[in-house]
C-alpha positions as CSV (number, residue, x, y, z in Angstrom):
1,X,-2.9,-1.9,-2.9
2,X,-6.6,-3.2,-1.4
3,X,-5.4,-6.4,-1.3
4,X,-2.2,-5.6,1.3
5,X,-3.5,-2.2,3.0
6,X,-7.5,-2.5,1.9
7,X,-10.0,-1.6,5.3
8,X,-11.6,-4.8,5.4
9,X,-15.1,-3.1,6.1
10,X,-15.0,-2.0,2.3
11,X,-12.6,-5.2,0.6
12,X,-15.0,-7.8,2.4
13,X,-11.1,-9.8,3.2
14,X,-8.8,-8.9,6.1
15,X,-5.9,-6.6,5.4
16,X,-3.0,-8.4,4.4
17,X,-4.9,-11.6,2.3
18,X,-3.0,-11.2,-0.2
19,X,0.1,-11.1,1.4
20,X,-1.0,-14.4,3.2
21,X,-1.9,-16.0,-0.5
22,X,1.6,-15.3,-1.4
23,X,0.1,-13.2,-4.3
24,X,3.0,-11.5,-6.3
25,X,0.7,-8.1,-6.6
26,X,2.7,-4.6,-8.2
27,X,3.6,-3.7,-5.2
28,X,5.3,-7.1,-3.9
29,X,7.1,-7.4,-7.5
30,X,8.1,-3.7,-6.9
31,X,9.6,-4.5,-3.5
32,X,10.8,-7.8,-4.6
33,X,12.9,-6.5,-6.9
34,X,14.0,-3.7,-5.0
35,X,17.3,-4.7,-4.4
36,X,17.4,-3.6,-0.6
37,X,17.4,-5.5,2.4
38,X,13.7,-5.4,3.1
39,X,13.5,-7.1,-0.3
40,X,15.8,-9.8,0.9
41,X,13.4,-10.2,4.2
42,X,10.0,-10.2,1.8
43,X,11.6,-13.2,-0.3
44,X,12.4,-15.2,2.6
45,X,8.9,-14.2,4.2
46,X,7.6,-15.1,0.5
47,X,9.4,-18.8,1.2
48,X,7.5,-19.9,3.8
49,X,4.7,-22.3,3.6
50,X,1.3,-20.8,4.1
51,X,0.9,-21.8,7.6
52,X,4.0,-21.3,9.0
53,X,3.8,-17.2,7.4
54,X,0.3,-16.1,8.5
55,X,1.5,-15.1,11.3
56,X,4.1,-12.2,9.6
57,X,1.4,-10.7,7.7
58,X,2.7,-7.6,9.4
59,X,6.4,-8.3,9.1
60,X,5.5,-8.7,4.9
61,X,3.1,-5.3,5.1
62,X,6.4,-3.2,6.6
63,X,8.6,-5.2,4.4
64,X,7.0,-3.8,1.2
65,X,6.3,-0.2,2.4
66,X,10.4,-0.5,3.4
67,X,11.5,-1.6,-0.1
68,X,9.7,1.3,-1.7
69,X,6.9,-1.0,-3.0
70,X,3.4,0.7,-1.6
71,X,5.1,4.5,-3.0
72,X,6.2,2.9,-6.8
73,X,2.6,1.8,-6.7
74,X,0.8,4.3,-6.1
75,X,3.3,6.5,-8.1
76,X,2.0,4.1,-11.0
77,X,-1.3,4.7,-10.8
78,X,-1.1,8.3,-10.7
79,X,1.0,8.7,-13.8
80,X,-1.5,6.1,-15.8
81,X,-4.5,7.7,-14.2
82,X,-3.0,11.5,-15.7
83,X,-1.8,9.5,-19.3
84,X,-5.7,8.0,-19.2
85,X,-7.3,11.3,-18.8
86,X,-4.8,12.8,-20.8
87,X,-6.3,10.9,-23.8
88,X,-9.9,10.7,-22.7
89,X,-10.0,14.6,-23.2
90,X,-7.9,14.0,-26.9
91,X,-10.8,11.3,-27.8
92,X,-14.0,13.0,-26.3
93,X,-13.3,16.6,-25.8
94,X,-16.7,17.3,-24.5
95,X,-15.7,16.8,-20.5
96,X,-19.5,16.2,-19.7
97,X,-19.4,13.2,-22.2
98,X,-16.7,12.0,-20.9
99,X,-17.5,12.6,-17.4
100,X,-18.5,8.5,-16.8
101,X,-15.6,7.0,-18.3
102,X,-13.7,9.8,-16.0
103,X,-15.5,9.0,-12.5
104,X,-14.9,5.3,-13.4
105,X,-10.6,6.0,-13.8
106,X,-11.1,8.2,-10.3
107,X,-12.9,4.9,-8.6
108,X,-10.5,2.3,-10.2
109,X,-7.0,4.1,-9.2
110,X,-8.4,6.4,-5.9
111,X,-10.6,3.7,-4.2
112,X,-10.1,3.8,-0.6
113,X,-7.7,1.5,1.3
C-alpha cells in the first residue's frame, strides 16, 4: 500500500516507486489477477520496459484501485489485523501486557499512506 499510494514526506520515495520498479506487491497480484479489464491494462502497463512506463505511474495507480486491488488489500489487512489481536488477547490476556505487541500490529497495518 506505501509503496503505490505512500505520502512521500513519510515513505522517503515518491508515490508510485513501486509501481515504476515493476514490483508485483498484494495489491498489483490482487488486481492482476482480477480478471477485469483494468487488469488487462495493468499487465500490458506491467510489459513495458522501465523507461518507456514511468511515465504511466498514474495510468498503473487507477488501474489497480479499478481492478479492486487497493480495496482486497486493505480488506486483508483488516481481517489479519482482527485474527492477530484475536489471539494476542487468547495468549496474554492481560491487555496492558500486551499493549506493545498491540500498538506495534496498529502501526504495521494502519500506517499512514
Amino acid at each position: 500500500m506505501i509503496g503505490i499510494w505512500g505520502d512521500p514526506r513519510h515513505t522517503g520515495k515518491p508515490a508510485g516507486a513501486d509501481l515504476v520498479a515493476r514490483k508485483k506487491s498484494l495489491p498489483v497480484v490482487a488486481a492482476l489477477g482480477s480478471g477485469t479489464p483494468a487488469a488487462t491494462e495493468l499487465a500490458e502497463l506491467y510489459a513495458l520496459p522501465r523507461e518507456q512506463g514511468d511515465d504511466d505511474v498514474e495510468r498503473m495507480t487507477v488501474a489497480v484501485e479499478r481492478a479492486g486491488g487497493r480495496e482486497w488489500a486493505q480488506e486483508q489487512a483488516a481481517d489479519r489485523m482482527a485474527r492477530a489481536m484475536s489471539e494476542l488477547a487468547r495468549a496474554i490476556p492481560d491487555p496492558e501486557a500486551a499493549g506493545g505487541l498491540l500498538s506495534l500490529a496498529e502501526f504495521v497495518t494502519r500506517r499512514s499512506t
